[in-house]
C-alpha positions as CSV (number, residue, x, y, z in Angstrom):
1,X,2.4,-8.7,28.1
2,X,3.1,-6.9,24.8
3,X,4.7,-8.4,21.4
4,X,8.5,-8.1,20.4
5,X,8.3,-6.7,16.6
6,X,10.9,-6.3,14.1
7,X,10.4,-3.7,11.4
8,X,13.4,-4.6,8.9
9,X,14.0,-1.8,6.4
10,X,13.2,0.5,9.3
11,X,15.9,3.2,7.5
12,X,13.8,3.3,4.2
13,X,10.6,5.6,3.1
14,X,8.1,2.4,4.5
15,X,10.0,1.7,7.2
16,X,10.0,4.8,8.8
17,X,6.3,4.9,8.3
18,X,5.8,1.5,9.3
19,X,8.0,3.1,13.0
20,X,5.7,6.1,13.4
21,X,2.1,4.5,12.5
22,X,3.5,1.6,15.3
23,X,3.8,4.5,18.2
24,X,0.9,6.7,16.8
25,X,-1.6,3.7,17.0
26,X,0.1,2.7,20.3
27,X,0.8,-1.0,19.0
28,X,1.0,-3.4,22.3
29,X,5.2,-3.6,21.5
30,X,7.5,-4.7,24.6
31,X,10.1,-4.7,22.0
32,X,11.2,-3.9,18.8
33,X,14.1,-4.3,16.7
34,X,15.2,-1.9,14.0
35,X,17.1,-4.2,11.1
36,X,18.7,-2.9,7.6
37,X,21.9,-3.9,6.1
38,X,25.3,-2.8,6.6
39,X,25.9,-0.1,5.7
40,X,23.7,1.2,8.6
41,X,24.3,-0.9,11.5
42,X,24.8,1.2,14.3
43,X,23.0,4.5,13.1
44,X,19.9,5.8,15.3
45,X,16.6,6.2,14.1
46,X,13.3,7.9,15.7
47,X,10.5,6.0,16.9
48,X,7.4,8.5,15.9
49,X,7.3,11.2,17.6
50,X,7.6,9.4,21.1
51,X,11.5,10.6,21.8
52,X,12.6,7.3,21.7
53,X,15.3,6.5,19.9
54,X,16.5,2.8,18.6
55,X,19.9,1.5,17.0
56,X,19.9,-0.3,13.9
57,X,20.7,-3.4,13.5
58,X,22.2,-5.9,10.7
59,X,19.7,-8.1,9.1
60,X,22.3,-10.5,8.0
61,X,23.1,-11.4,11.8
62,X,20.1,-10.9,13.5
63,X,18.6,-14.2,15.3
64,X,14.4,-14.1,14.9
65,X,14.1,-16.6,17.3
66,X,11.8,-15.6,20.2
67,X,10.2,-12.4,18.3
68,X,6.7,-12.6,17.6
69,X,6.3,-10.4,13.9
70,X,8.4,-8.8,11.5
71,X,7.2,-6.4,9.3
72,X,9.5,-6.2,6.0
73,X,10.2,-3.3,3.8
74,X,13.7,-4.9,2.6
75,X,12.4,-5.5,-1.6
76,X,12.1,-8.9,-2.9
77,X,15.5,-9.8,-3.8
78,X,16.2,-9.3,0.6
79,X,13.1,-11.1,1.9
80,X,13.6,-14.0,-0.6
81,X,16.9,-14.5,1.6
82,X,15.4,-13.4,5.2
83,X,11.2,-14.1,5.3
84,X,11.8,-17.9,4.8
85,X,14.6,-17.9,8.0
86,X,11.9,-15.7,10.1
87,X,9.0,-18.0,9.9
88,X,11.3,-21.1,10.2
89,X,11.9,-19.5,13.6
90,X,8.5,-18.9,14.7
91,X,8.4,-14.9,13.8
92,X,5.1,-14.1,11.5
93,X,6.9,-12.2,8.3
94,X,4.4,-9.2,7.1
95,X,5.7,-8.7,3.5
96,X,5.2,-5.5,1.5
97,X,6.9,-6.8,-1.4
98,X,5.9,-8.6,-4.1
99,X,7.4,-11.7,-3.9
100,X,4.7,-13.9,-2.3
101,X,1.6,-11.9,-2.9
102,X,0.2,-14.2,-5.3
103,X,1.4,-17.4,-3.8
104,X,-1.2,-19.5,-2.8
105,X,0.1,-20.7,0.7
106,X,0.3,-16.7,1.7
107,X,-3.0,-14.6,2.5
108,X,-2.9,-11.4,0.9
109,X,-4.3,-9.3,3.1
110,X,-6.2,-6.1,3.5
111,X,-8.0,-5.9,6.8
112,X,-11.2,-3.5,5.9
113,X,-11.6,-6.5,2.5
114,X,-11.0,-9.8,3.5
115,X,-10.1,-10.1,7.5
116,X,-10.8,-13.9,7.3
117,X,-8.2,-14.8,4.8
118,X,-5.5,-14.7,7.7
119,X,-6.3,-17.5,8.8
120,X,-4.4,-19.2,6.6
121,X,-1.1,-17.6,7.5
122,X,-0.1,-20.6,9.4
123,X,1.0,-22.6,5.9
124,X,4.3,-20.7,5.7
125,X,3.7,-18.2,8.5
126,X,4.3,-15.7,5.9
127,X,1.4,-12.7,5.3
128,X,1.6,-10.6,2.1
129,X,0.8,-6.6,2.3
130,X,-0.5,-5.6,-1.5
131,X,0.8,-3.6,-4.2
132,X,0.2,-0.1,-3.0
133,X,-2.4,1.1,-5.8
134,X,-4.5,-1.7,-5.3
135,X,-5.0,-1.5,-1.6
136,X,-6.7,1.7,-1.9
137,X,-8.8,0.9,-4.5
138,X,-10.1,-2.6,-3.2
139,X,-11.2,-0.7,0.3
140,X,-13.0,1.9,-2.0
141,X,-14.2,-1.1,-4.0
142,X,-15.4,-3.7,-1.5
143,X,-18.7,-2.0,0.1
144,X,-19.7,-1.4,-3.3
145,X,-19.4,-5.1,-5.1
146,X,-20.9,-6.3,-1.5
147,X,-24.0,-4.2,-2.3
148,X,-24.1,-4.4,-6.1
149,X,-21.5,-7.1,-7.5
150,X,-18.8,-5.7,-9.6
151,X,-18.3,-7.0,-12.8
152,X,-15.5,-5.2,-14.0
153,X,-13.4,-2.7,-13.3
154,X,-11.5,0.1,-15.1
155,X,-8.7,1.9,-13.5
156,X,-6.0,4.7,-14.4
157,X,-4.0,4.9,-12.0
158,X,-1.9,8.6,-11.3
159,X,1.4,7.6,-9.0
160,X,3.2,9.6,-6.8
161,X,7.2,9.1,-6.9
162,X,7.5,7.7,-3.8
163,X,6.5,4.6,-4.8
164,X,9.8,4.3,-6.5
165,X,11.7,5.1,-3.3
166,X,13.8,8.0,-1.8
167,X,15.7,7.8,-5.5
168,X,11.9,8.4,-7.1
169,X,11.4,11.5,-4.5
170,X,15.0,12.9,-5.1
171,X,14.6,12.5,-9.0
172,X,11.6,14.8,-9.2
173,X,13.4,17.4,-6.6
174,X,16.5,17.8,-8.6
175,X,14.8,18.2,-12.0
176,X,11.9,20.4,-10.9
177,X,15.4,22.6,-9.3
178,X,17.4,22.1,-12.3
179,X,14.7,23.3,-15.0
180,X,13.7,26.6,-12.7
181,X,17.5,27.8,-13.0
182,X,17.7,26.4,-16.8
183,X,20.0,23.6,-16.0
184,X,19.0,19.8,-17.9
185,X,16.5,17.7,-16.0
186,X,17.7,14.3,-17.3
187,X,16.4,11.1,-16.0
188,X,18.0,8.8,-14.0
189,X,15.4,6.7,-11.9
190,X,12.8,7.2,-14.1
191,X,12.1,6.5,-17.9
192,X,11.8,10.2,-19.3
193,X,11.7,13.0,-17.2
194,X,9.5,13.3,-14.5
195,X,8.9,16.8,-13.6
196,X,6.1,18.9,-15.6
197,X,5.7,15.4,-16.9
198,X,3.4,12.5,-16.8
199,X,4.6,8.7,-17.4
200,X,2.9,5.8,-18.7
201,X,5.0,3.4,-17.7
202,X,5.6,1.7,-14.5
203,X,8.0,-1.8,-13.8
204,X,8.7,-3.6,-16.5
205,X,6.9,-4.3,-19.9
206,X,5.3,-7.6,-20.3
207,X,4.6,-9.7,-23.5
208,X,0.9,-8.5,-24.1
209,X,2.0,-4.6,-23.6
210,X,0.8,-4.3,-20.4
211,X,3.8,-3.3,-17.5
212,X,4.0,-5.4,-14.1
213,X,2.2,-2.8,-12.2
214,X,-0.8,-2.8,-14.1
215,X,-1.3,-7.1,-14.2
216,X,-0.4,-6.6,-10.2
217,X,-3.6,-4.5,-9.6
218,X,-5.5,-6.8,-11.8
219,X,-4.2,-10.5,-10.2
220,X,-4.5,-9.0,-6.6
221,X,-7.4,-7.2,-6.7
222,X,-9.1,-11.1,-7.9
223,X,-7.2,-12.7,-5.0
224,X,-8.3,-10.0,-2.3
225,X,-11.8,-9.0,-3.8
226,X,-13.0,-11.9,-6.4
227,X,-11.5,-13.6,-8.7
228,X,-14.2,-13.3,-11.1
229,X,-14.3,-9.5,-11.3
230,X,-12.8,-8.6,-14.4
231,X,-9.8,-5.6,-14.0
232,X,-7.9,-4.1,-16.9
233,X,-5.3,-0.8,-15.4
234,X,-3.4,1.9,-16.9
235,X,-0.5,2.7,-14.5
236,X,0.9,6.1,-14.6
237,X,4.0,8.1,-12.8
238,X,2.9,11.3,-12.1
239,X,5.1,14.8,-10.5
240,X,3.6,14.0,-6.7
241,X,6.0,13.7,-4.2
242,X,3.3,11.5,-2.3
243,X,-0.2,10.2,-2.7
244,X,-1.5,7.8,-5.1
245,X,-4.8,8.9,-7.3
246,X,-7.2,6.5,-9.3
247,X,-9.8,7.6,-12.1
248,X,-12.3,4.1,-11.2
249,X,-15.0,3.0,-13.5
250,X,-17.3,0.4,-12.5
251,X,-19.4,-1.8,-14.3
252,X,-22.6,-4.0,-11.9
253,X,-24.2,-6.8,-12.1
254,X,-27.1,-5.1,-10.0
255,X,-28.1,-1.0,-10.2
256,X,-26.6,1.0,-8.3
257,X,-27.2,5.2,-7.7
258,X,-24.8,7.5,-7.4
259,X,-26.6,8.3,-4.4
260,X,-26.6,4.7,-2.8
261,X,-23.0,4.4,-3.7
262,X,-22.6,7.6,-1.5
263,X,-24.5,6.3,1.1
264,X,-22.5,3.1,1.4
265,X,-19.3,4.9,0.9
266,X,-19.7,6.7,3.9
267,X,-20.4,4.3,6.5
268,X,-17.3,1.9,4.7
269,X,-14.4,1.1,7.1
270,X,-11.3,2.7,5.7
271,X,-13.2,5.2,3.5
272,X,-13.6,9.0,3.7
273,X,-16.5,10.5,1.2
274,X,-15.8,13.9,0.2
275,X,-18.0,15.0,-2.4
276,X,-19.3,18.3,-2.9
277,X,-20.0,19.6,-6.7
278,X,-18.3,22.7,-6.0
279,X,-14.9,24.3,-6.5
280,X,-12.4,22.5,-4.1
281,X,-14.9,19.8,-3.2
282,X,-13.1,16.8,-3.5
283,X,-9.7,14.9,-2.5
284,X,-6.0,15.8,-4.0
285,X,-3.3,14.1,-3.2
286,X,-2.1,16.7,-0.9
287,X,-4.6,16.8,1.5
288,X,-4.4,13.2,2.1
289,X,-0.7,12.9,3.0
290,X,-0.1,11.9,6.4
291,X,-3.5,10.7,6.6
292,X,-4.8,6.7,7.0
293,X,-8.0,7.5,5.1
294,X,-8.6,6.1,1.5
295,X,-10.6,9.2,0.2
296,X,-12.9,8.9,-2.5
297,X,-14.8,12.0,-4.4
298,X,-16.2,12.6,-7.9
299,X,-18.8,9.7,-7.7
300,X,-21.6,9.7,-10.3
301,X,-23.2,7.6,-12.5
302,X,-22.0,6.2,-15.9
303,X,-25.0,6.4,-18.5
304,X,-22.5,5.0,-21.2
305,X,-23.3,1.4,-19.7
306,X,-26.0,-0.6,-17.3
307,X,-25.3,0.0,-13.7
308,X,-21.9,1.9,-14.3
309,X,-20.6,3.9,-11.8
310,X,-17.1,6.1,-11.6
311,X,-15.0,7.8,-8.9
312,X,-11.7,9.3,-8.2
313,X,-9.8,7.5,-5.0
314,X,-7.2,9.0,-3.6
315,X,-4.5,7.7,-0.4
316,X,-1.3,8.1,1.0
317,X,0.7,5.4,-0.4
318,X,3.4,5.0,2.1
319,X,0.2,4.9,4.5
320,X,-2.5,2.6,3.9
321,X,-0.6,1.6,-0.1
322,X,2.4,0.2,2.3
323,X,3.1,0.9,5.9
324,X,-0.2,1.4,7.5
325,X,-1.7,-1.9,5.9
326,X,0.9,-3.7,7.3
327,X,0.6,-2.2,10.8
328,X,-3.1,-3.2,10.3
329,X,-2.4,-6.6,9.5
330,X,-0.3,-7.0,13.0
331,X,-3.0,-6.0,14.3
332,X,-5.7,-8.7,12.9
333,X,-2.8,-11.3,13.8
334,X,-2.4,-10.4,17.3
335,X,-5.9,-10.0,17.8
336,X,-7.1,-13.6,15.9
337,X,-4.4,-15.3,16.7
338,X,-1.5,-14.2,18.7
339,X,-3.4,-12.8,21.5
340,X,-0.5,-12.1,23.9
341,X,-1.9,-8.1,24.6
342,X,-4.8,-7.5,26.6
């Protein structure tokens, strides 16, 4: 006996993802509902690469009672409205917005970091999926503050578009077309123009200068990893259609080699080391696309303070930043708690 899922969103960039990392990774599904809004009741929509097809359904009128999980890619303005109805009916909501992440009745979860912190899912039956750039860089980071303790962390962060959506990915299309024939390349979806461009600037501003992404990474990375390890982010938007990069320094309470770092890297769950000092021998976001590794390359040591390490992290962000987390999650639930597949 399998689980009945829900993936809501299921016509969006994460949704899709969420549908074909559910059939690749074979999830124990009897059943699962496709749910978006209006506009695209009735249309039909691929599951992976199986051949099956499944209809959309309206969010607005679709009864959770009876269905085991629900993983949400809907934005936090829809799952204010639909997570709360969901666990009042007995369905476990898997969030990948922001909107409860940093509540304290709703785990924050990233399997590979901090498994055990499900258990407390049962407050509002509600599980929170991180911001996308931070749940690469806590798997990179975990092995290493287990062995060494990190003290603080500094992190640029180098964004692929389609972490603002199909609009995000469509921007930098158009503009990349439009400047190749000589046409204007103005922006829309994003601040300034985003192709042959870099911008510092993701979400909105806050009162000390930094934006929303940035104090994300830094309150979630203290809720997932350690709330003592100081974080301070630069969040950029960069001309990548997908794949997330981070330029990480760390600073240790213990030494740490470059060379233990590698070692430890290497056996991490969730990690991929590939670093050769040669032409080509590290990660770019292109090679990672499709893929459910977080890759990390570059790693040496930092002479500039005691036990200082950096390293360049790189991850499909519509994977394991957003749909493959979530999958991941189902699967800790199910296995720790649920338990209805063999």
């Amino acid at each position: 006996m399998g689980y009945r899922v829900v993936v809501a969103g299921a016509t969006g960039n994460v949704g899709r993802e969420m549908l074909n990392i559910l059939a690749e990774r074979e999830f124990p599904a009897d059943e699962i509902a496709v749910l978006a809004s209006s506009r695209s009741t009735g249309d039909i929509i691929d599951f992976g690469e199986t051949g099956k097809t499944l209809k959309i359904q309206n969010i607005d009128h679709f009864d959770p009672t009876g269905w085991d999980m629900a993983l949400f890619a809907i934005g936090s303005e829809a799952t204010a409205i639909h997570a709360p109805r969901f666990a009042a009916a007995g369905c476990t909501v898997i969030d990948n917005s922001s909107l409860y992440r940093m509540d304290p009745d709703v785990p924050l979860i990233v399997p590979e970091v901090n498994p055990d912190a499900i258990n407390g899912y049962t407050k509002k039956n509600i599980i929170a999926n991180p911001n996308c750039s931070t749940a690469q860089m806590v798997v990179a980071l975990k092995p290493l503050h287990d062995a060494a303790t990190i003290k603080r962390v500094v992190v640029a962060t180098y964004q692929s578009v389609s972490g603002a959506g199909k609009a995000g990915m469509d921007e930098l299309f158009e503009q990349s077309r439009n400047i190749f024939v000589g046409d204007q390349a103005e922006p829309s979806k994003f601040t300034k123009q985003i192709a042959f461009n870099v911008i510092p600037h993701i979400d909105k501003f806050l009162e000390d200068g930094s934006t929303k992404e940035e104090w994300k990474m830094v309150v979630e990375t203290k809720k997932i990893l350690d709330p003592k390890i100081k974080v301070t982010a630069t969040c950029v938007r960069v001309p990548v259609f997908v794949g997330h990069s981070e330029a990480i320094n760390i600073e240790f309470e213990d030494e740490i080699s470059a060379a233990k770092a590698k070692s430890i890297l290497r056996e991490a769950p969730g990690v991929m080391l590939v670093d050769k000092h040669e032409d080509g021998g590290y990660v770019t976001p292109v090679e990672c696309v499709g893929e459910y590794a977080t890759f990390v390359s570059r790693v040496r040591e930092d002479s500039t303070v005691d036990n200082g390490l950096s390293l360049w992290c790189v991850s499909d962000n519509l994977r394991k930043g957003a749909a493959l987390n979530a999958v991941q999650i189902a699967e800790l639930l199910g296995r720790r708690h649920l338990q209805k597949a063999a």
